[in-house]
N, C-alpha and C positions, 0 to 999 in steps of 0.2 A: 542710831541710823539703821537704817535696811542691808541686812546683810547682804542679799539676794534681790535682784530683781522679778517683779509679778510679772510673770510671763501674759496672763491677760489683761494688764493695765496697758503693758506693750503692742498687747492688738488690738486693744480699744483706740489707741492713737495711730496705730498703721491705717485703721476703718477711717477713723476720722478724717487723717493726712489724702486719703485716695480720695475722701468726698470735699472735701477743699481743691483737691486740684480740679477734682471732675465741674465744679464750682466755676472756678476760671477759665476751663476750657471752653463751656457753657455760654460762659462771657463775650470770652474771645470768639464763639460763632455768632453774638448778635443775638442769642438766643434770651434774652434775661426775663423777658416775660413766656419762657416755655416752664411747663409744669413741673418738672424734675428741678427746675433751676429755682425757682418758687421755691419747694420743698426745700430744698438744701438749703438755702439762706434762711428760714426759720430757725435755724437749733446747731448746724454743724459748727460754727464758731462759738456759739452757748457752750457747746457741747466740749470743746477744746478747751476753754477756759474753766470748767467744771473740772477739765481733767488733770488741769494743771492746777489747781488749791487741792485736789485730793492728797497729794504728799504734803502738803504747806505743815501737818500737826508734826512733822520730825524736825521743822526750823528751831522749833523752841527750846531745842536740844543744842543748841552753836548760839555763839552769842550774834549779840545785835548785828555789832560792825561785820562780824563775817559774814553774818547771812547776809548783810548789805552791798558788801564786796563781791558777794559769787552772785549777787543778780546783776551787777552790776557788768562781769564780764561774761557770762549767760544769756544775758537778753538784751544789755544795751550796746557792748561794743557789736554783736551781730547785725542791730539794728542800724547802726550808724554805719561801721564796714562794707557789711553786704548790702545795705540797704544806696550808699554812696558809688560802690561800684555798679550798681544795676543799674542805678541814673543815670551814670556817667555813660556807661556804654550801650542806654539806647535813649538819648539827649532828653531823659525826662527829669533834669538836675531838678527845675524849677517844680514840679507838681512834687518831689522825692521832699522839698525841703516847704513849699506853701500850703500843701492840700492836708485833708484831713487823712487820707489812706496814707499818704507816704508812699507813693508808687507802689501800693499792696503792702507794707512793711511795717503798717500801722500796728499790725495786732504784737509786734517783738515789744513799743514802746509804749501798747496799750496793759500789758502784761507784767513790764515793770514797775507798772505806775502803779498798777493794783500790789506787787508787792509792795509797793513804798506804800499805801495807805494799809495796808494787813497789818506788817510787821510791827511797826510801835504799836497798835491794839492790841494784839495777841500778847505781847508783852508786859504790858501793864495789867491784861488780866492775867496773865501769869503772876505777877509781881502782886497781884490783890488775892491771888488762890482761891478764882471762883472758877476754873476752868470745867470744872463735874457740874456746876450750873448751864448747861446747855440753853436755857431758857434764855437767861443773862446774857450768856456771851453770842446769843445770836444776835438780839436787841443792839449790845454794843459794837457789834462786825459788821451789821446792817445802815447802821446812820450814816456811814461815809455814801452809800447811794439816793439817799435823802439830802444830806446834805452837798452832794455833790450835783444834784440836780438843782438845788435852788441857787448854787456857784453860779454854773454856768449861765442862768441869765442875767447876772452881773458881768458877766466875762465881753471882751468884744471880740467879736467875730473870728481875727485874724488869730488869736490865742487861742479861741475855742477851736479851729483847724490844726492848728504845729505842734497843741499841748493833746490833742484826740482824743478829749473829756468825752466826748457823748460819746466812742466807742468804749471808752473804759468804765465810764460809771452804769452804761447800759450793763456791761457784760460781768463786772465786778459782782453782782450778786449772785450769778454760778460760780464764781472762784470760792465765794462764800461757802455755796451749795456743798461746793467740791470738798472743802474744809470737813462742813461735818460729815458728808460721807466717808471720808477718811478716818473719823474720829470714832463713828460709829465701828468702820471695821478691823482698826488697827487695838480695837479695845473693848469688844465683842463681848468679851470674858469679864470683863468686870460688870458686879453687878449692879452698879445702878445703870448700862444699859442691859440689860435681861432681854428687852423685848425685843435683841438682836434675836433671842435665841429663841424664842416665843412664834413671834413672825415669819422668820428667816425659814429658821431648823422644823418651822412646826407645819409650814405651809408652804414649802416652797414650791411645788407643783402649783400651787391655784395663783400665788404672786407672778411665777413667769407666763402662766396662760393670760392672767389680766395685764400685763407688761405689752405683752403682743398685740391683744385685743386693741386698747390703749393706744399704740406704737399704730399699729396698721390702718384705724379708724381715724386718729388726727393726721397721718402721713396722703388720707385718700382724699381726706376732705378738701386738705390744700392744697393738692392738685388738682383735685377737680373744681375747686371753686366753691363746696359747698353753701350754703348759708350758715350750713352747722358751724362753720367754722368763727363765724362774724359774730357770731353769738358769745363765744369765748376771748376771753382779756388774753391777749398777745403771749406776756408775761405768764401765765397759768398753761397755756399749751406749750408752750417753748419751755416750760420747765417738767411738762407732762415728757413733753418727747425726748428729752434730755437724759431720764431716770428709768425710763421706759426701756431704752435703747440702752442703758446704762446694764439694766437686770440681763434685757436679754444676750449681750455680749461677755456678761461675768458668766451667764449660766451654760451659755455652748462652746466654750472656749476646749474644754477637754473630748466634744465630740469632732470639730475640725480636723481635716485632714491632715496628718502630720506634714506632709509639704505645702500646704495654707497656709499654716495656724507658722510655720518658722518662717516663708513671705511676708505675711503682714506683723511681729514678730521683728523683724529686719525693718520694716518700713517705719514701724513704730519707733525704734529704738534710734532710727535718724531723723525724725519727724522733722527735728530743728535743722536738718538738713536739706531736707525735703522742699521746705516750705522756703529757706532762704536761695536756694538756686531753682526752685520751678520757673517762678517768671522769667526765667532767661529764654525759657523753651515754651512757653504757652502763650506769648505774645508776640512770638518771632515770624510769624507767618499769620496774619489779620483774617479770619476767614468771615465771607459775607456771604447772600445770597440763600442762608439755609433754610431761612425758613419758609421756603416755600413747598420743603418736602415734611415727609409724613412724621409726628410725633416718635413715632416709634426708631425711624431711621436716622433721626435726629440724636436719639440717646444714644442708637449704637456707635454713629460715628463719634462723640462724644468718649464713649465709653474707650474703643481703642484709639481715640488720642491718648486720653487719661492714662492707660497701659504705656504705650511706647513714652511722652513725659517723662515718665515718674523713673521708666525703664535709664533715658538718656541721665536724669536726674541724679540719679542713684552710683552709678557711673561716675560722675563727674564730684559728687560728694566722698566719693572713696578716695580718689586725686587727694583732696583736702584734706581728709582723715588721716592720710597716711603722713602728712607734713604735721607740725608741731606749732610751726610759724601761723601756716595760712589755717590749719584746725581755731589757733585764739582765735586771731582773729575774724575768722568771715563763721566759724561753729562755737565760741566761747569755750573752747576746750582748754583745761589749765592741760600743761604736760605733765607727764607723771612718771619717773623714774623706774 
């Protein structure tokens, strides 16, 4: 296991958690076909799931049933808890338990589910010791989203909503992603991956400029509509902007402002907090009428919603933190002596 936690894997998920909210606040103005809200829904949840399979290569260090047990009170009793009290207390019981989001909550039971399809694979190719076959083990990590797509049009309707197959097997292949980027950097050093040290160590100036380039050209396209964009498979940009945005945040992490870099840092580090008490506060006041001002004025006021949120959010998840009780259950926190 990790001794330490990465300080920029932390900010990568503070980034993320602010453009998930700013996502729903977005929402919540009625705005969803404005161009920042476009943007955002391309890659910010790819992009979360990418971040969450990047740890996934230290599970194979703990046996099965426990890694099974700690996703179990990690992702699903938060899901169920938090996800049950946010229904309950703004009467959206029925859409929390029939829809396919889960009153927004989908992505906690979309995340366990791709654990549950990870972990026996990983497994078994642990157990056949072809794991240095990177080729192999992508092939056989990959099939559950093939074959999870020819599932679901066997599935009927109401199942394919409660069970949130299309979010999971959509997004299941950045957890993938996530995996062997993980793999690649927690093993850098060995030499059948070298061209860590090749690429990385030999060119990393020309990688984060094409990172950028990359990042800012498909980020412009699909806000502004381009054609460029219609041209390119879904799946090939949203993995372009994922990796993109991936370099460029591993690579500035140490030039951020040391009061930034330990805000987003903190954000990061409650993300699972974040994200299970936002909607209490992004949907509490309906706001309509926006779009009839200027794109620009549109983002700002977006933007300092997004801030004070996240600000009440944050707040209110320390409450939690600080109890042992309410940390299991509503943050999967085991206690710890």
């Amino acid at each position: 296991m990790m001794k330490q936690r990465l300080i920029w894997l932390d900010v990568m998920k503070g980034i993320t958690m602010i453009l998930v909210v700013l996502g729903h606040v977005l929402n919540n103005m009625q705005l969803f076909n404005q161009p920042v809200n476009n943007w955002l829904h391309q890659f910010h949840m790819p992009f979360f799931f990418m971040l969450s399979g990047f740890l996934a290569i230290h599970t194979v260090k703990k046996m099965f049933w426990n890694n099974l047990k700690n996703k179990v009170i990690t992702l699903l009793v938060p899901f169920v808890i938090g996800g049950f009290a946010y229904a309950l207390s703004f009467d959206k019981l029925n859409e929390f338990i029939t829809t396919e989001a889960h009153a927004g909550y989908w992505f906690l039971l979309s995340l366990f589910t791709c654990w549950l399809i990870f972990l026996p694979l990983i497994y078994i190719l642990k157990s056949a010791k072809i794991g240095s076959n990177m080729f192999v083990e992508a092939i056989v990590l990959i099939i559950p989203f093939f074959a999870g797509n020819i599932l679901m049009e066997q599935l009927p309707n109401v199942l394919l909503k409660v069970s949130t197959f299309s979010f999971t097997f959509s997004n299941y292949r950045f957890f993938v992603l996530g995996y062997f980027l993980g793999k690649v950097y927690f093993n850098r050093e060995k030499e059948y991956l070298n061209f860590y040290n090749v690429f990385w160590r030999g060119g990393k100036e020309i990688i984060i400029a094409v990172a950028v380039v990359v990042f800012s050209s498909i980020s412009i396209s699909i806000m502004t509509q381009s054609v460029l964009i219609d041209h390119i498979p879904i799946t090939i940009y949203q993995i372009l902007l994922c990796l993109s945005l991936f370099i460029m945040i591993y690579s500035i992490t140490d030039i951020i402002h040391p009061r930034i870099l330990k805000l987003l840092k903190y954000i990061g580090y409650n993300s699972l907090a974040v994200y299970v008490f936002h909607f209490y506060f992004v949907y509490l006041f309906p706001l309509k009428g926006l779009e009839i001002i200027s794109f620009g004025y549109q983002t700002l006021i977006a933007l300092f919603l997004t801030v004070v949120i996240l600000t009440v959010t944050l707040l209110v998840a320390s409450v939690f933190n600080r109890n042992k009780f309410l940390s299991l259950l509503f943050l999967g926190k085991k206690y710890k002596k």
